[in-house]
ChimeraX commands (.cxc) that place a marker at each C-alpha (Angstrom):
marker #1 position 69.69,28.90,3.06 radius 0.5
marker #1 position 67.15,26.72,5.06 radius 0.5
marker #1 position 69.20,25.60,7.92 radius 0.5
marker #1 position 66.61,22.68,8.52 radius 0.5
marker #1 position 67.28,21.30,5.45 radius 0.5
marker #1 position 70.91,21.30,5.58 radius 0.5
marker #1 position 70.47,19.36,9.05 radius 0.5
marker #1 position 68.42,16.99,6.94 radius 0.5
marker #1 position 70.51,16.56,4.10 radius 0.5
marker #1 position 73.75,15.86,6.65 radius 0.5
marker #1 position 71.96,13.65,8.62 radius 0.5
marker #1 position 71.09,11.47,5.59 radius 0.5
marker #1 position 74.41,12.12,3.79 radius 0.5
marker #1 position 75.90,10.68,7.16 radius 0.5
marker #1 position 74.00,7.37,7.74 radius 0.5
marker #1 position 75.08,6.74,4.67 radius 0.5
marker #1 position 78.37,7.14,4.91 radius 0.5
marker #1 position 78.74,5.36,7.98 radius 0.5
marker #1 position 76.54,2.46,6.58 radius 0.5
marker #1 position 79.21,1.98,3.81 radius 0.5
marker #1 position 81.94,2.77,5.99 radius 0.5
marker #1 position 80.89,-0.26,7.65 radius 0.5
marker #1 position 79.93,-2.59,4.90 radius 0.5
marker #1 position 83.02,-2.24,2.74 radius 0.5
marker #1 position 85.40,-5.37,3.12 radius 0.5
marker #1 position 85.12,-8.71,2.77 radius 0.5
marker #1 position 81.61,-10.27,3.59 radius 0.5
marker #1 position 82.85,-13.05,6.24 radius 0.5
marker #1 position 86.02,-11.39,7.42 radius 0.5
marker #1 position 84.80,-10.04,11.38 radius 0.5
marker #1 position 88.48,-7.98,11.15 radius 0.5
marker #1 position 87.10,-5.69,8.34 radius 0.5
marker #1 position 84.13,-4.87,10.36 radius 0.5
marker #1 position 83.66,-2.36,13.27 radius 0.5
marker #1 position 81.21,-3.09,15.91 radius 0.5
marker #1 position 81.14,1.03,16.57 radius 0.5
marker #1 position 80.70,1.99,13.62 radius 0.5
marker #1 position 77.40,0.07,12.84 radius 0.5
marker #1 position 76.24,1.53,16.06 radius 0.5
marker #1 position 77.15,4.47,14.88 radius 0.5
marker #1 position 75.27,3.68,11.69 radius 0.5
marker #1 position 72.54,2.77,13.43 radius 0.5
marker #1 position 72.56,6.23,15.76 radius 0.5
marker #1 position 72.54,8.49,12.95 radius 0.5
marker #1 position 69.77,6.61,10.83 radius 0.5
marker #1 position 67.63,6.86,13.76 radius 0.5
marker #1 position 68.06,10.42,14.18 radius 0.5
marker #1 position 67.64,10.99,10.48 radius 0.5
marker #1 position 64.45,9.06,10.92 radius 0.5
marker #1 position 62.99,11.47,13.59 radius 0.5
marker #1 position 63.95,14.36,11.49 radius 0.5
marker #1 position 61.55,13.25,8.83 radius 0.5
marker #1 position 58.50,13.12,11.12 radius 0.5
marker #1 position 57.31,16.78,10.07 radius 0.5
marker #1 position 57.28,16.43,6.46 radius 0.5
marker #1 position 53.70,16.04,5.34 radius 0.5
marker #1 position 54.33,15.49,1.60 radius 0.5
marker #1 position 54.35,12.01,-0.80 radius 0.5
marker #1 position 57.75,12.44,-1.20 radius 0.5
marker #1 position 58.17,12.97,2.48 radius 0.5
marker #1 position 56.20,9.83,3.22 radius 0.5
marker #1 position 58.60,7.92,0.92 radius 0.5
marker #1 position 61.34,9.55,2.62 radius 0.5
marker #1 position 60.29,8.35,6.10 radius 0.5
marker #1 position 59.36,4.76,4.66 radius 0.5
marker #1 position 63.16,4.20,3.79 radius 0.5
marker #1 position 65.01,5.24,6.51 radius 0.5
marker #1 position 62.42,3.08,8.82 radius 0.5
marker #1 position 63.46,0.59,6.30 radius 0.5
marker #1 position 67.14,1.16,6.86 radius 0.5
marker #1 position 66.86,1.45,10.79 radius 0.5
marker #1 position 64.55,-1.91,10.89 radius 0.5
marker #1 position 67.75,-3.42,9.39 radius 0.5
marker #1 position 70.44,-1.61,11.18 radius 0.5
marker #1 position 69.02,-2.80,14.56 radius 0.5
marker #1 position 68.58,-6.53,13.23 radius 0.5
marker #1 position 72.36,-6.12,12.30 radius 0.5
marker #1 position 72.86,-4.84,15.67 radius 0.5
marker #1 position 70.71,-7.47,17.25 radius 0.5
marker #1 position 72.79,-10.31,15.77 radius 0.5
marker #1 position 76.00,-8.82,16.78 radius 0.5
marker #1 position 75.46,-8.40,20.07 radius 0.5
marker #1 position 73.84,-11.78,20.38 radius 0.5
marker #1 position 76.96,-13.34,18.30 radius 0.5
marker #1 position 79.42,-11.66,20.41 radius 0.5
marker #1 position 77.53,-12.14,23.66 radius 0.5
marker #1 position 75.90,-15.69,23.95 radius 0.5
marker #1 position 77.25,-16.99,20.93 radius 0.5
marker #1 position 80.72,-17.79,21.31 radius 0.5
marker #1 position 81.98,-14.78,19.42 radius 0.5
marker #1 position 81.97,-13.36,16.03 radius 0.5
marker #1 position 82.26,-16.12,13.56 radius 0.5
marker #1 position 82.18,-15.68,9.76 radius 0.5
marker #1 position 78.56,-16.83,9.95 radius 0.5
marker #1 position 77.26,-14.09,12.06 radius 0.5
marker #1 position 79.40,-11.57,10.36 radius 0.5
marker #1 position 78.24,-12.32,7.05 radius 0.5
marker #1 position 74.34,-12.10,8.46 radius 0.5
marker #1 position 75.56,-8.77,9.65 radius 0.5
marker #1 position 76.86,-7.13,6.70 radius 0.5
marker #1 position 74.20,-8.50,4.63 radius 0.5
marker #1 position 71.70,-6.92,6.72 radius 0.5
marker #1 position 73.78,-3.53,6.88 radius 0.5
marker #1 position 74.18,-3.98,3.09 radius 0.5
marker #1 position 70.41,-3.93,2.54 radius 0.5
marker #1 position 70.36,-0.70,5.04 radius 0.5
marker #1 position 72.44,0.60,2.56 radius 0.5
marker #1 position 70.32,0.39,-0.24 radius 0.5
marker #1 position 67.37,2.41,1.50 radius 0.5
marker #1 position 70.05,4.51,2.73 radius 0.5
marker #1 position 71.34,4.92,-1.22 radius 0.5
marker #1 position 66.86,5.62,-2.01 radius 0.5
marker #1 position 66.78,8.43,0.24 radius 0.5
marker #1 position 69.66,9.95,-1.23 radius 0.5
marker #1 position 68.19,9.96,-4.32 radius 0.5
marker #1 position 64.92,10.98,-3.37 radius 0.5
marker #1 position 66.65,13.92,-1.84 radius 0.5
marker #1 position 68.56,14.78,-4.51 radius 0.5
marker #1 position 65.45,14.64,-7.08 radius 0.5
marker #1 position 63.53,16.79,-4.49 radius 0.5
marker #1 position 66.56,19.64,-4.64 radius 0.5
marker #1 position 66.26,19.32,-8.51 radius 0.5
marker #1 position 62.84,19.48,-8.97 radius 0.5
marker #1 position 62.95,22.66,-6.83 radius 0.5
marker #1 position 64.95,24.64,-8.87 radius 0.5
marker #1 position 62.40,23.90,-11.81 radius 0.5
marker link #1:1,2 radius 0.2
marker link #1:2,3 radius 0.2
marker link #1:3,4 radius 0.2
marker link #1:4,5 radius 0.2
marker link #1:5,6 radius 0.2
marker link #1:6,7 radius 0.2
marker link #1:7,8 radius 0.2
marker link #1:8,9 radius 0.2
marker link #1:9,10 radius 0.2
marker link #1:10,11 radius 0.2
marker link #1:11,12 radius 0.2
marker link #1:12,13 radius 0.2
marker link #1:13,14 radius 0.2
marker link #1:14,15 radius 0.2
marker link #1:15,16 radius 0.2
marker link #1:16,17 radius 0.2
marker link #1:17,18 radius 0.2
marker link #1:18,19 radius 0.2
marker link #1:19,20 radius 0.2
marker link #1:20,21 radius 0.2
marker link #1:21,22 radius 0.2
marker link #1:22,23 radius 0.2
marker link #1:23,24 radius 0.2
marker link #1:24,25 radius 0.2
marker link #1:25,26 radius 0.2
marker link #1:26,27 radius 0.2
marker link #1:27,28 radius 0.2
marker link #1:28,29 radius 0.2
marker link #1:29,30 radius 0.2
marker link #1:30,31 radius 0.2
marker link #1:31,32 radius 0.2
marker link #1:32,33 radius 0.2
marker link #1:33,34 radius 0.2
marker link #1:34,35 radius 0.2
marker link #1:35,36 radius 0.2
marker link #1:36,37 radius 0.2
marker link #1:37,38 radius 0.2
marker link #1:38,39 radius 0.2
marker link #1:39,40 radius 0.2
marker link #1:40,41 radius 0.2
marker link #1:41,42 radius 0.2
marker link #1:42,43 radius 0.2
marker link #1:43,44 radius 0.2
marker link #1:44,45 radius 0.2
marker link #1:45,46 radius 0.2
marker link #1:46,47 radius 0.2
marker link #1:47,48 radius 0.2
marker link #1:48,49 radius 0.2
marker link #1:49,50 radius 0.2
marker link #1:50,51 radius 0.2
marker link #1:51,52 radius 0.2
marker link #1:52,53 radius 0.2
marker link #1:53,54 radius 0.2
marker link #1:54,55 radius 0.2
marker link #1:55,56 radius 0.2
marker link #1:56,57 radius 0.2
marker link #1:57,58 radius 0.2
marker link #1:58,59 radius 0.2
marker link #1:59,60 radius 0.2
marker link #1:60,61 radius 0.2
marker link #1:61,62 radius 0.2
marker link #1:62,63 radius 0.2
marker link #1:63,64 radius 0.2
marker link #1:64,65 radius 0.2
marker link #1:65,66 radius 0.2
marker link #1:66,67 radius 0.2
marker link #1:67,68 radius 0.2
marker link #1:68,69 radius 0.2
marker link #1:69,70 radius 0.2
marker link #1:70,71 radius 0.2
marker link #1:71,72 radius 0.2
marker link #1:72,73 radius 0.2
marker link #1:73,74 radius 0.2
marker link #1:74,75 radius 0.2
marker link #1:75,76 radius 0.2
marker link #1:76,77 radius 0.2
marker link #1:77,78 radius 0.2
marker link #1:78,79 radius 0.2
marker link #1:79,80 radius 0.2
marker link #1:80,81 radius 0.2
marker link #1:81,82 radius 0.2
marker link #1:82,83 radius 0.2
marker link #1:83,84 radius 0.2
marker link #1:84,85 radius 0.2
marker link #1:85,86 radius 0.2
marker link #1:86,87 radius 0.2
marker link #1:87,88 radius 0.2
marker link #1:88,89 radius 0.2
marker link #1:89,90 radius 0.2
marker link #1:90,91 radius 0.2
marker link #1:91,92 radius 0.2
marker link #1:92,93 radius 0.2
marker link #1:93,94 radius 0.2
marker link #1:94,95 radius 0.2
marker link #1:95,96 radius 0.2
marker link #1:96,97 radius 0.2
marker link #1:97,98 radius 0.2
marker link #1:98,99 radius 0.2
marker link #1:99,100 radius 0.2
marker link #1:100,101 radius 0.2
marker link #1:101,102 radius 0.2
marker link #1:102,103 radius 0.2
marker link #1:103,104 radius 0.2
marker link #1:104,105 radius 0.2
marker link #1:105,106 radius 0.2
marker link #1:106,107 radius 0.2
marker link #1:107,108 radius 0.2
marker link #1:108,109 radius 0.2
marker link #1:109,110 radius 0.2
marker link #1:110,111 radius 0.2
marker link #1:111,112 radius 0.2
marker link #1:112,113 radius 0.2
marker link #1:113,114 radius 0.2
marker link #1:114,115 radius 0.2
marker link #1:115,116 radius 0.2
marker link #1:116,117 radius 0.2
marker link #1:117,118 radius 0.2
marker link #1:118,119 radius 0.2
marker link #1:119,120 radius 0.2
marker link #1:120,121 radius 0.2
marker link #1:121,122 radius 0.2
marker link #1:122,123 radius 0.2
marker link #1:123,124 radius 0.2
marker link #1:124,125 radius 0.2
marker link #1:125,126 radius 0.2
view
């Protein structure tokens, strides 16, 4: 068992997770969103972003182009709650919508490199 690899795979298992965690519940309701766990989301995308630095292959390349993805829309998610809760007034349903729709399309780049990773695994026992 490559231990790098499982690191990898939890790591990208886990912003995934979280990023549904969070996005689950109604669109415009702030009550059915956590502010930690989007930072949380955020957190572990980032570190599953660094993790796919080394890999030199196509597949790697794709690999790294979705989670940048996912972590350019995690922090824009991010961005817009702290601004919203901050300088804004507080969360409306606005904001909150802006924020799960954001996190939602995280999710989808999140749901690629799942798949990516799953094909790789498969193709590797060819």
């Amino acid at each position: 068992m490559n231990f790098e690899k499982v690191v990898f795979g939890f790591f990208i298992t886990l912003s995934l997770t979280l990023n549904f965690g969070f996005w689950t519940g109604s669109i415009n309701d702030p009550e059915d969103h956590n502010g930690i766990e989007l930072a949380a989301a955020l957190v572990v995308s980032l570190i599953a972003t660094v993790l796919k630095f080394g890999d030199r292959t196509q597949i790697g390349a794709v690999h790294l182009a979705t989670s940048l993805v996912a972590d350019v829309q995690l922090l824009v998610a991010c961005g817009i709650w702290v601004w919203a809760s901050q300088a804004a007034g507080g969360m409306s349903s606005h904001y909150i919508a802006l924020v799960v729709s954001m996190s939602g399309g995280a999710l989808v780049a999140n749901v690629i490199s799942v798949i990516l990773m799953i094909s790789e695994i498969l193709q590797y026992r060819r």
